[in-house]
C-alpha positions, -999 to 999 in steps of 0.1 A, spaced: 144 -305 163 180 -314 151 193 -302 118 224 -286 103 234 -251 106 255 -234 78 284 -207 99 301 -187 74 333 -173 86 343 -139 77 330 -135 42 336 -99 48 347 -66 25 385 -61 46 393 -94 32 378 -88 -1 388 -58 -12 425 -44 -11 439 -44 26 466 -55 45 443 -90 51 429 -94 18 419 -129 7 426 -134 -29 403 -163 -29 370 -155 -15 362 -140 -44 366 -178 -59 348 -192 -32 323 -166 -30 296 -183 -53 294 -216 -35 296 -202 -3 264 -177 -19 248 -208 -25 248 -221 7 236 -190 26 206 -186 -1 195 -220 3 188 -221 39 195 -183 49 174 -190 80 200 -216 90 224 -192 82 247 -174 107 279 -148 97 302 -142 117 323 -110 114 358 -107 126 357 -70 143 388 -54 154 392 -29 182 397 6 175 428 12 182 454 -15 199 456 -2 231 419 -15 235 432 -54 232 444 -75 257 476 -92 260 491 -108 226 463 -93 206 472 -58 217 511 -70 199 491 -80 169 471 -50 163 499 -30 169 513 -45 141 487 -45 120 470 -10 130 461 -1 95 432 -28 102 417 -11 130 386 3 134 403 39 136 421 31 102 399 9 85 365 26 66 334 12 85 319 -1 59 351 -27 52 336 -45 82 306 -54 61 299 -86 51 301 -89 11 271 -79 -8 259 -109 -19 256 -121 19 238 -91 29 214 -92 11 204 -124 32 203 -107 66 177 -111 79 166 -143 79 205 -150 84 219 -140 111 252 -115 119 275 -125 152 303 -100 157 335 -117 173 369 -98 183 388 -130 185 392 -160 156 368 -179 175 334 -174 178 330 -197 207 341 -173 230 319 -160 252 296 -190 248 264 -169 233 268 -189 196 269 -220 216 237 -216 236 213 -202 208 221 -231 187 216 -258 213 181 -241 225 173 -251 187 186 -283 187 217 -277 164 238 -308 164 257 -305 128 273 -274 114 284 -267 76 312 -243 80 321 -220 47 345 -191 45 377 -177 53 407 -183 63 409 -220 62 436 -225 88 431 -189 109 395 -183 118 379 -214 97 405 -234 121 392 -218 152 353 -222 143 361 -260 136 380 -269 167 359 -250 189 326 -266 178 343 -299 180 352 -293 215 312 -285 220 302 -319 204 288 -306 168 291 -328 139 311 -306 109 306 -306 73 330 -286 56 325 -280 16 361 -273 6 350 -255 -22 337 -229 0 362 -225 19 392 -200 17 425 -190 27 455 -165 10 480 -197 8 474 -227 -8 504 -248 6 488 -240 47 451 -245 27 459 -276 12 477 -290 45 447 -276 66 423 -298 44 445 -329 45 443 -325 87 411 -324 86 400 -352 67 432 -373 88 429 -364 121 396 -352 125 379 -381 96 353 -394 126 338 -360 131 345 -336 103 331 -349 67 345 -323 38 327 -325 7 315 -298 -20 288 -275 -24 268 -298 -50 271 -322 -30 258 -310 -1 230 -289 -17 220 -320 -34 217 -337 2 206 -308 27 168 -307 27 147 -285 30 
């Protein structure tokens, strides 16, 4: 069976509440990309961005980065920041929770194989941030052959100027295999 599978990217508390990463806008996007999930939750996968504990833990560049930002590690963050935000939750299970340490969740390959055993061959990609981990999800899945649909209205970032840039490369260089639309549009045309 072929059909589209909706990734949402990081729709998680550290981003929405006040941290060091937080994402003004997913609490703007937050109802569309609500929307999505609770229209095919099934279909569903989130992926969570999980830091190490401490930086020492990371390996090479990433170690540099957490080092840097150490107050969003697992030994400085509140567990419970990791969560995805309530609205999402509450969808798990039928959706689905893959953990990543890196932007991508293509790493490793285990995303990839459970959704070609099922005959995934599109992906609706919603969440955060547009041009960081939204980025990686998109090119990595391109690389793998999937079809994308983003709805830019589910989508989110903390800068509009690398936002708006991010959409404009996508629909430009990437117009034969990334469509963006909008959430009403895409509900209107993703059957049951």
């Amino acid at each position: 069976m072929t059909f589209a599978f909706h990734i949402c990217v990081d729709m998680q508390r550290m981003f929405a509440e006040d941290t060091e990463w937080h994402a003004p806008w997913m609490a703007r996007v937050a109802p569309a990309v609500t929307a999505l999930a609770e229209a095919h939750p099934s279909r569903t996968v989130f992926t969570r961005f999980i830091p190490p504990a401490r930086p020492e833990e990371s390996m090479g560049a990433w170690e540099d980065y957490y080092r840097h930002w150490r107050s969003m590690t697992r030994e400085a963050l509140h567990p419970e920041l990791l969560d995805l935000l309530p609205a999402l939750q509450r969808l798990v299970p039928p959706a689905r929770i893959f953990d990543k340490p890196v932007y991508s969740p293509w790493h490793g390959g285990r995303l990839h194989e459970g959704l070609r055993r099922q005959g995934v061959r599109t992906l609706v990609v919603t969440g955060g941030e547009t041009e960081v981990c939204v980025l990686a999800t998109v090119l990595g899945a391109l690389d793998l052959g999937y079809r994308i649909v983003l709805p830019i209205d589910a989508l989110c970032s903390s800068a509009d100027e690398t936002h708006d840039a991010m959409i404009r490369i996508y629909e430009s260089r990437f117009g034969l295999q990334v469509i963006t639309t909008t959430t009403d549009v895409l509900l209107a045309g993703w059957p049951d």
